[in-house]
KOLTOR-678498 format. One record per atom (N, C-alpha, C): residue number from 1; residue in three letters; y, z, x. Coordinates in Angstrom, 2 decimals. Layout:
BEGIN
<k->NUM&r->Ala&c2->Y&c3->Z&c1->X> .
...
END
This chain:
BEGIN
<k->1&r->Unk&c2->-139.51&c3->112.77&c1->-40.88> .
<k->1&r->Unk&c2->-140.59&c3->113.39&c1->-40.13> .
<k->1&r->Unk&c2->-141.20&c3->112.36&c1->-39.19> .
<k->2&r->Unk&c2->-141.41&c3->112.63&c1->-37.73> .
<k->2&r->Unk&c2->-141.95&c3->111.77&c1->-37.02> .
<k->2&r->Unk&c2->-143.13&c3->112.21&c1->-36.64> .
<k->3&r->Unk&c2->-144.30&c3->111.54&c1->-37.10> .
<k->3&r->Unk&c2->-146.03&c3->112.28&c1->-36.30> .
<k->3&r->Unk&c2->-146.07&c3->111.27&c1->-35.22> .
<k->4&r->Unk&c2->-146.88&c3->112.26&c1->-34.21> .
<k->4&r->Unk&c2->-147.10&c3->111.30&c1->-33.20> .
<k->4&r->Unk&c2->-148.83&c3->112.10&c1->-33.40> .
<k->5&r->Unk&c2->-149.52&c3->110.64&c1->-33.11> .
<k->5&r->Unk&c2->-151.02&c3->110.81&c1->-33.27> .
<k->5&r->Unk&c2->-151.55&c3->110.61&c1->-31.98> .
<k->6&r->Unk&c2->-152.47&c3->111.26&c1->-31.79> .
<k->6&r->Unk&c2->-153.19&c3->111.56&c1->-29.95> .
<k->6&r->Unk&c2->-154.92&c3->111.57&c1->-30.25> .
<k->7&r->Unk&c2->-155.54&c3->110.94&c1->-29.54> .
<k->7&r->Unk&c2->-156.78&c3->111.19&c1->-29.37> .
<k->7&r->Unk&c2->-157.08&c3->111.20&c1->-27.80> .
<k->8&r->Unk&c2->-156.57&c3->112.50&c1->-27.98> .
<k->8&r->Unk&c2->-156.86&c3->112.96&c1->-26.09> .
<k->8&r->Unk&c2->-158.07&c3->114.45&c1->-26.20> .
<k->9&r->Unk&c2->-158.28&c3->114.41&c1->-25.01> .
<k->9&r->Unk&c2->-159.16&c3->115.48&c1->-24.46> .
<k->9&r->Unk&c2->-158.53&c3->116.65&c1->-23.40> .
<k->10&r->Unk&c2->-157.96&c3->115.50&c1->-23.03> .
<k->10&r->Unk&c2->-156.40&c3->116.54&c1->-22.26> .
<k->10&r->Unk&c2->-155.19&c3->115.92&c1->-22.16> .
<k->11&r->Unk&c2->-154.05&c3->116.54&c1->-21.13> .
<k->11&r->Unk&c2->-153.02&c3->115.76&c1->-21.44> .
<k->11&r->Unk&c2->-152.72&c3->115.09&c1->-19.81> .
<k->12&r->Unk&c2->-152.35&c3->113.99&c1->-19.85> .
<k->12&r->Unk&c2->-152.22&c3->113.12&c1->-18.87> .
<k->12&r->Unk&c2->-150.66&c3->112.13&c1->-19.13> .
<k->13&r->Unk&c2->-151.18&c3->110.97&c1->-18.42> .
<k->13&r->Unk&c2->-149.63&c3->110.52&c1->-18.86> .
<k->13&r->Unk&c2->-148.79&c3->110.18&c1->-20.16> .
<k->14&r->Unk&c2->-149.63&c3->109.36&c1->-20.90> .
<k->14&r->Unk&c2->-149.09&c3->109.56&c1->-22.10> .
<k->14&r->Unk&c2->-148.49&c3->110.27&c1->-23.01> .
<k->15&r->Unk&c2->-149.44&c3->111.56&c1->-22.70> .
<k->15&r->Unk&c2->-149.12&c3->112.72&c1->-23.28> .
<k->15&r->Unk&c2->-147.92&c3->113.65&c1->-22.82> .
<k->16&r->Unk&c2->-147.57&c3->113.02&c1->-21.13> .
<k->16&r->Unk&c2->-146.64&c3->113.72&c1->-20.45> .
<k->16&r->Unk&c2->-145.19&c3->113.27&c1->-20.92> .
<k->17&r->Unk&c2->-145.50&c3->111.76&c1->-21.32> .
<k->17&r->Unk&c2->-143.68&c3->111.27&c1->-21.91> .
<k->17&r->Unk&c2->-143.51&c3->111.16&c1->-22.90> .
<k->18&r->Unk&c2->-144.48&c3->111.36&c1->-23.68> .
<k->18&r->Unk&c2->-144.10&c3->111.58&c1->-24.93> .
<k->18&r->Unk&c2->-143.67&c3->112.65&c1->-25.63> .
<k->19&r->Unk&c2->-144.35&c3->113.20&c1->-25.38> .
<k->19&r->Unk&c2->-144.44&c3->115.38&c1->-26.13> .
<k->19&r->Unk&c2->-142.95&c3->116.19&c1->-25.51> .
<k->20&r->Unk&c2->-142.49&c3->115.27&c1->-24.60> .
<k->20&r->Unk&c2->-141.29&c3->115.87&c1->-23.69> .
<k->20&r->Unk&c2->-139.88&c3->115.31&c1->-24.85> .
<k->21&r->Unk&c2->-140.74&c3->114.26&c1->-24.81> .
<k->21&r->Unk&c2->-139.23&c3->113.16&c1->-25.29> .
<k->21&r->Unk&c2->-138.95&c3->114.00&c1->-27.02> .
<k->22&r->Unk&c2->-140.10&c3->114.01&c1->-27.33> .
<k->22&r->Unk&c2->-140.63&c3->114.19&c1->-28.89> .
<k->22&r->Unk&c2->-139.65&c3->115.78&c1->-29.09> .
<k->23&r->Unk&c2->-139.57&c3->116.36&c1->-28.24> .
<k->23&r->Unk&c2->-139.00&c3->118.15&c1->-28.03> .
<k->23&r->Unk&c2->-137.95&c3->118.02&c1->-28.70> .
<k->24&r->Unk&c2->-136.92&c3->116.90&c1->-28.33> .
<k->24&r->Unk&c2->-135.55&c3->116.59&c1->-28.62> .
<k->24&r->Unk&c2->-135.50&c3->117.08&c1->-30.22> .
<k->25&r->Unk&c2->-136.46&c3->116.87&c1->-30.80> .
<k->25&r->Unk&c2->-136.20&c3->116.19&c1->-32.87> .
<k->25&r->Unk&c2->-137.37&c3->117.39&c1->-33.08> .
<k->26&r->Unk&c2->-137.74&c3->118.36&c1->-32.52> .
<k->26&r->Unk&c2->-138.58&c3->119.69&c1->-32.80> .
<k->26&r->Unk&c2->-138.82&c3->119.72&c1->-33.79> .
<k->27&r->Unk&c2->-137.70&c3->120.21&c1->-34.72> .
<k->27&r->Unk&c2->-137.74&c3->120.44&c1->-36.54> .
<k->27&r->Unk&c2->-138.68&c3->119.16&c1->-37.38> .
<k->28&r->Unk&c2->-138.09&c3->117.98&c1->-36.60> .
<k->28&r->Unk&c2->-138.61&c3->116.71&c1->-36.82> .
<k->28&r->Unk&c2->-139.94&c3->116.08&c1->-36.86> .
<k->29&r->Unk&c2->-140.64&c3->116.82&c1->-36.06> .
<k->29&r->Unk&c2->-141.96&c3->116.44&c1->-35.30> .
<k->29&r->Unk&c2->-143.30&c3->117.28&c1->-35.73> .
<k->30&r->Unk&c2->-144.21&c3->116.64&c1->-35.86> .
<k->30&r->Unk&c2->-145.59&c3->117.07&c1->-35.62> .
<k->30&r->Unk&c2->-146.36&c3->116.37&c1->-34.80> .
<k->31&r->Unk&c2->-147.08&c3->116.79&c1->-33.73> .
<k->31&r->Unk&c2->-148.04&c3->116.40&c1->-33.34> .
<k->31&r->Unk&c2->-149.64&c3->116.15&c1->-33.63> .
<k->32&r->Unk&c2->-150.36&c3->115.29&c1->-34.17> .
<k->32&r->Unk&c2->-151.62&c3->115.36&c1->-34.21> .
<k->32&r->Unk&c2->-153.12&c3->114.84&c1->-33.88> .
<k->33&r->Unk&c2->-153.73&c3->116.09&c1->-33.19> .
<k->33&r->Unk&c2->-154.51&c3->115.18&c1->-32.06> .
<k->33&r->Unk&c2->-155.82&c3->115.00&c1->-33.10> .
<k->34&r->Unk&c2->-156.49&c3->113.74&c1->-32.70> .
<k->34&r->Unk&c2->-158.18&c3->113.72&c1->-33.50> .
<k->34&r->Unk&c2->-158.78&c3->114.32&c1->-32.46> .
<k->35&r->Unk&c2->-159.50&c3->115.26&c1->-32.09> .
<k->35&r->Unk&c2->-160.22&c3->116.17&c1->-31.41> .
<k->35&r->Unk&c2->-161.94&c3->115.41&c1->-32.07> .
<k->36&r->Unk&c2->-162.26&c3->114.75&c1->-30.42> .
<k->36&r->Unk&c2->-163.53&c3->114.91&c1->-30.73> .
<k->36&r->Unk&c2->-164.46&c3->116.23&c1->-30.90> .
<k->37&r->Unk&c2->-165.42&c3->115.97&c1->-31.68> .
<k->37&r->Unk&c2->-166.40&c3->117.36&c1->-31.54> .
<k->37&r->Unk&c2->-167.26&c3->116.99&c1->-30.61> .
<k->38&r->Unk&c2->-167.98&c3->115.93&c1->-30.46> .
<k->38&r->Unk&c2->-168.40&c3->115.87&c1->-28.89> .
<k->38&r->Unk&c2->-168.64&c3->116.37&c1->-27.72> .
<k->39&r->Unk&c2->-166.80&c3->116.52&c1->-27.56> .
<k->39&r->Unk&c2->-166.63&c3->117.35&c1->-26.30> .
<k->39&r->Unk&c2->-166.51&c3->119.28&c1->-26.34> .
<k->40&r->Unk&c2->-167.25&c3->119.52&c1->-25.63> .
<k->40&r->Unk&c2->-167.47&c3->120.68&c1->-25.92> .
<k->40&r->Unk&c2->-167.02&c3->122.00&c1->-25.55> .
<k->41&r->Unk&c2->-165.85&c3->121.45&c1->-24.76> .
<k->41&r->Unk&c2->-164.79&c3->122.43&c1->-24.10> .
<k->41&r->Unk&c2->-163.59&c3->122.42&c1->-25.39> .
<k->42&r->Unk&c2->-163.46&c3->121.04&c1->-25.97> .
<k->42&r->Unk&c2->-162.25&c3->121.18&c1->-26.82> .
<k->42&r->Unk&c2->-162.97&c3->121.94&c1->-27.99> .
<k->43&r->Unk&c2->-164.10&c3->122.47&c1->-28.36> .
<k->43&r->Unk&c2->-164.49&c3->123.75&c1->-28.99> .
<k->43&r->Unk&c2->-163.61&c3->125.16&c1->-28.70> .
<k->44&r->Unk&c2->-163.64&c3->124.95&c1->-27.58> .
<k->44&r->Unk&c2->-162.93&c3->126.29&c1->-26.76> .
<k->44&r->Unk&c2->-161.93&c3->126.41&c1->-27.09> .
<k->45&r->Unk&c2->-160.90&c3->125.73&c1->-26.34> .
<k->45&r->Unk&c2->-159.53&c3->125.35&c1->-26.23> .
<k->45&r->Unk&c2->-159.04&c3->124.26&c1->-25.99> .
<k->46&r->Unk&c2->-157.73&c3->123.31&c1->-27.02> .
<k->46&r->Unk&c2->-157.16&c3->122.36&c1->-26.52> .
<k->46&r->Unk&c2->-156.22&c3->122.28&c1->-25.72> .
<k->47&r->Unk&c2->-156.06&c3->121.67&c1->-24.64> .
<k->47&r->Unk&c2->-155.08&c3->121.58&c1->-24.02> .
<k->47&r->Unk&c2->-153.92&c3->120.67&c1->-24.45> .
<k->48&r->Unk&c2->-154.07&c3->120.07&c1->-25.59> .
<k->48&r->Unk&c2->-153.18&c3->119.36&c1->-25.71> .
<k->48&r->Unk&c2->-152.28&c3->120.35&c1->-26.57> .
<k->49&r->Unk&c2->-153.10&c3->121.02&c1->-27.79> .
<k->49&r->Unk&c2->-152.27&c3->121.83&c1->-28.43> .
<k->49&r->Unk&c2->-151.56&c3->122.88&c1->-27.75> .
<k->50&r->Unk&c2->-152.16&c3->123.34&c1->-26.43> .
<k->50&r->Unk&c2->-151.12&c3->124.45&c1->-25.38> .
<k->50&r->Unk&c2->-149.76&c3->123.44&c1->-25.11> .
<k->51&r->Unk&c2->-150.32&c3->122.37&c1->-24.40> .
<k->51&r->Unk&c2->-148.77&c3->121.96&c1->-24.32> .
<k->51&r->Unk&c2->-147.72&c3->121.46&c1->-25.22> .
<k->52&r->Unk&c2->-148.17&c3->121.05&c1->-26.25> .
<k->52&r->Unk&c2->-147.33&c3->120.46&c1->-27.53> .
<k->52&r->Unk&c2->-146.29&c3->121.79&c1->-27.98> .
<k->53&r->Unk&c2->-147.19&c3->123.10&c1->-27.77> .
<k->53&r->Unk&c2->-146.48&c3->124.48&c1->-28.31> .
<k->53&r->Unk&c2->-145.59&c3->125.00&c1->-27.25> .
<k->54&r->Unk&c2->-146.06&c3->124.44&c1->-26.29> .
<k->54&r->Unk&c2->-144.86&c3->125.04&c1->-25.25> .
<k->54&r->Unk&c2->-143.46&c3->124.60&c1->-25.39> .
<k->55&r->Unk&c2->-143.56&c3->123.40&c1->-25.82> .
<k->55&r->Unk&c2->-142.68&c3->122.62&c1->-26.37> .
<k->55&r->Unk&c2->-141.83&c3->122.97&c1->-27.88> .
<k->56&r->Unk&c2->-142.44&c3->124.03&c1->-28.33> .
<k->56&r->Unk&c2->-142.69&c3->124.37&c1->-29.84> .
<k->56&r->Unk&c2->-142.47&c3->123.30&c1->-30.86> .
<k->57&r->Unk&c2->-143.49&c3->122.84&c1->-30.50> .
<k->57&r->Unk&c2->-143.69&c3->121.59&c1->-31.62> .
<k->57&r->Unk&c2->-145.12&c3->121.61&c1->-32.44> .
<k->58&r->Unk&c2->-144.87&c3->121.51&c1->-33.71> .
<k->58&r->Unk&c2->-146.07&c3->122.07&c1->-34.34> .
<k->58&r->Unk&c2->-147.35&c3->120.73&c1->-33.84> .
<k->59&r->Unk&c2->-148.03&c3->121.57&c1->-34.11> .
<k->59&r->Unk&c2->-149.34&c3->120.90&c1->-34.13> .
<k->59&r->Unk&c2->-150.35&c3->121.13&c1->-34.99> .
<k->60&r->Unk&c2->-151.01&c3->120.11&c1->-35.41> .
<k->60&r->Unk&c2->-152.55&c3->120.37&c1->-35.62> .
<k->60&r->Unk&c2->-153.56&c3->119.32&c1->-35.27> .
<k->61&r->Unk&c2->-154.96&c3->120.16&c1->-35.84> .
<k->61&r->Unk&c2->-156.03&c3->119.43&c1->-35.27> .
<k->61&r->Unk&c2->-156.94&c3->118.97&c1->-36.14> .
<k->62&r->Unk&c2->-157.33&c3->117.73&c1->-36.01> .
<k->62&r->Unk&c2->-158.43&c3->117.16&c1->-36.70> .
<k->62&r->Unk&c2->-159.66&c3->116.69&c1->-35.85> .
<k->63&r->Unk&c2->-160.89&c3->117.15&c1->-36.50> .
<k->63&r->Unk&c2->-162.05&c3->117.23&c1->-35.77> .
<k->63&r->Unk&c2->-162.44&c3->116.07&c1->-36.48> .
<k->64&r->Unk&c2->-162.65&c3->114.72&c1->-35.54> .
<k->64&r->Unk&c2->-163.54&c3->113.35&c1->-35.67> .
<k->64&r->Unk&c2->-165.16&c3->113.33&c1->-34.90> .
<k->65&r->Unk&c2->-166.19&c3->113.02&c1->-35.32> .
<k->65&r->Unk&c2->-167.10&c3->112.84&c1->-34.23> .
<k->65&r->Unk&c2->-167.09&c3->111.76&c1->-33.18> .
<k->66&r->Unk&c2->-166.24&c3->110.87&c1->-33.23> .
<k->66&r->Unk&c2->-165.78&c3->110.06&c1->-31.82> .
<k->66&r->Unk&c2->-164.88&c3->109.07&c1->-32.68> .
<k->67&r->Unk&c2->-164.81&c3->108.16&c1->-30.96> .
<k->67&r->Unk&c2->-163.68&c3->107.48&c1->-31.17> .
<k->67&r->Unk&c2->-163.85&c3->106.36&c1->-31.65> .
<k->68&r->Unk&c2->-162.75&c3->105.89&c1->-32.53> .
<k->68&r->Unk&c2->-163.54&c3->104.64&c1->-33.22> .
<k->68&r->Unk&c2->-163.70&c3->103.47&c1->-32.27> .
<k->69&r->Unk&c2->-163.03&c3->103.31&c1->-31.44> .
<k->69&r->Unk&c2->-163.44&c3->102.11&c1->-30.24> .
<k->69&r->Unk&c2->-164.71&c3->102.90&c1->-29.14> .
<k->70&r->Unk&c2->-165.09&c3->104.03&c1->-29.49> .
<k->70&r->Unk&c2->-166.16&c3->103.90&c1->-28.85> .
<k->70&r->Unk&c2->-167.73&c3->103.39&c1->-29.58> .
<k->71&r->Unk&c2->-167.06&c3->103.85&c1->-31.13> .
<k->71&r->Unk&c2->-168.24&c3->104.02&c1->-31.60> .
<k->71&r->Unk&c2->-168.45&c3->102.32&c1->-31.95> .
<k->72&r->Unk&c2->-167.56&c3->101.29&c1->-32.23> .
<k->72&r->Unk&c2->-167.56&c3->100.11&c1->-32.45> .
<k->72&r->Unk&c2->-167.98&c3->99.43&c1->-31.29> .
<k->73&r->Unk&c2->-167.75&c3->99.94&c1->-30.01> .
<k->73&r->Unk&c2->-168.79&c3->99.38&c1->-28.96> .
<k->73&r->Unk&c2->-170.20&c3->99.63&c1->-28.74> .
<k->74&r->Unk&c2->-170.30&c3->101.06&c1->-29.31> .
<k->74&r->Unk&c2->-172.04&c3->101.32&c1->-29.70> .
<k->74&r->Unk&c2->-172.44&c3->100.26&c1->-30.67> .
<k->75&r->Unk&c2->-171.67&c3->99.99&c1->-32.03> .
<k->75&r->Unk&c2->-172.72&c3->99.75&c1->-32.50> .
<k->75&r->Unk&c2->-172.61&c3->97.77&c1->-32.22> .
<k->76&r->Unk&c2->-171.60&c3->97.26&c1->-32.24> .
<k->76&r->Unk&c2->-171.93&c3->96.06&c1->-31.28> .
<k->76&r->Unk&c2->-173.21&c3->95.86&c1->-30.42> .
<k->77&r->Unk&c2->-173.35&c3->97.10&c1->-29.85> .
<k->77&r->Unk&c2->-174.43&c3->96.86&c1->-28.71> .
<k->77&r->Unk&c2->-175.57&c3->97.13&c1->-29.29> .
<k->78&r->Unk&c2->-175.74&c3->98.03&c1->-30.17> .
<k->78&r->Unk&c2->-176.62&c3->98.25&c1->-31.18> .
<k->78&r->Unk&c2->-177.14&c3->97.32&c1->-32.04> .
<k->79&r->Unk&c2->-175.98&c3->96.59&c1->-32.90> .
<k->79&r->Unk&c2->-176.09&c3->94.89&c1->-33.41> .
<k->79&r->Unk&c2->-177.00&c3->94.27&c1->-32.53> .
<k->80&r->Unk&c2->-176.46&c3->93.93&c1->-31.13> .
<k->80&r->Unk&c2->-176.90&c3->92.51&c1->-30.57> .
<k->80&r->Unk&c2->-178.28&c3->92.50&c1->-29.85> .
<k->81&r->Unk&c2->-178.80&c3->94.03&c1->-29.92> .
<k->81&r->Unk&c2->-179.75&c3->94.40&c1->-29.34> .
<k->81&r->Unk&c2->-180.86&c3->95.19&c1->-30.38> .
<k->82&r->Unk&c2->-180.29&c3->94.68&c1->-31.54> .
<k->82&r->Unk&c2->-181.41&c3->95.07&c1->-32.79> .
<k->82&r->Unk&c2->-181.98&c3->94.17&c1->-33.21> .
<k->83&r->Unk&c2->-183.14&c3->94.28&c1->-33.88> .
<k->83&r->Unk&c2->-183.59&c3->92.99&c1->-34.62> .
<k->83&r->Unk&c2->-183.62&c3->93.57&c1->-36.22> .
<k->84&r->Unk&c2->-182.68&c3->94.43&c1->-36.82> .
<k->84&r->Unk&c2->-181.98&c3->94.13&c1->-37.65> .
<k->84&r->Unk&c2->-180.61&c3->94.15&c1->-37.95> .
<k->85&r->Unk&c2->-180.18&c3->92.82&c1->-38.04> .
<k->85&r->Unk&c2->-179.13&c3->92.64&c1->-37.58> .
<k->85&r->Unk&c2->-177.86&c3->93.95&c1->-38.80> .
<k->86&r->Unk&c2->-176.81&c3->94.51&c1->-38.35> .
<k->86&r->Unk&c2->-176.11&c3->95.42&c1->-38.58> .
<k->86&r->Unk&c2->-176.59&c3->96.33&c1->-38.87> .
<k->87&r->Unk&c2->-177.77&c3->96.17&c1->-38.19> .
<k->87&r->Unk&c2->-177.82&c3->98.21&c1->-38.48> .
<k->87&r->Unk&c2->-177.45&c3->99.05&c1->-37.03> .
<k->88&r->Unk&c2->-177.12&c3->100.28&c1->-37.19> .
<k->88&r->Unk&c2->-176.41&c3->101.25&c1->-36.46> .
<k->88&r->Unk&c2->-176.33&c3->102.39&c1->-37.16> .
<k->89&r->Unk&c2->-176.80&c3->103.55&c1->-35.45> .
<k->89&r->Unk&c2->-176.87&c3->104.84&c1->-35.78> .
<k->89&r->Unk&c2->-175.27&c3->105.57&c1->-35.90> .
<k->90&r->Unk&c2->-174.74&c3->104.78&c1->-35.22> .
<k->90&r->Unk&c2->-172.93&c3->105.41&c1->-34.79> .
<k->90&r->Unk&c2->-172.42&c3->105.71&c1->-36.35> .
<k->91&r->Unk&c2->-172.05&c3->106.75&c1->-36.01> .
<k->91&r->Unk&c2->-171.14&c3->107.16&c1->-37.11> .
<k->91&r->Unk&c2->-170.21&c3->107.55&c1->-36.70> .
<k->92&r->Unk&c2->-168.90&c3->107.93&c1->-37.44> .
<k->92&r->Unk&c2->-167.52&c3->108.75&c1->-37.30> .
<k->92&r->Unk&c2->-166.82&c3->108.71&c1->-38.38> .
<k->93&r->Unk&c2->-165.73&c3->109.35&c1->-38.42> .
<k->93&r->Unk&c2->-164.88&c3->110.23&c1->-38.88> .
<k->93&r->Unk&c2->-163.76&c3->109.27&c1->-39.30> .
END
């Protein structure tokens, strides 16, 4: 079984050579994106999961509240600009 893991919002290049290449081994493959909740269109609909299926390659979705390199730059900044040192509101998933 090969997973390929995505933390996209849509699909762009990465997503364009990979999910193509990935088609080849179908039976083989899952795709799975961390879907921020954040964003509030991927409530709606993902675009990543439209194209992964066009492909018919399974997919699913996992809902994170962000990304961990974003949230590790919050709270860095949060750190260096607190006066207690490691505290932070950032959370995630």
């Amino acid at each position: 079984m090969i997973v390929q893991l995505f933390n996209s919002s849509s699909v762009s290049g990465p997503e364009r050579l990979v999910i193509p290449a990935l088609a080849k081994f179908k039976d083989q493959v899952m795709i799975i994106n961390m879907r921020e909740e954040r964003i509030e269109r991927l409530r709606e609909s993902d675009p990543l999961e439209e194209y992964a299926r066009s492909f018919n390659l399974a997919y699913r979705a996992v809902n994170v509240r962000s990304r961990w390199d974003r949230c590790r730059d919050s709270r860095a900044a949060t750190t260096s600009s607190s006066s207690t040192p490691g505290s932070s509101s950032c959370t995630f998933c």
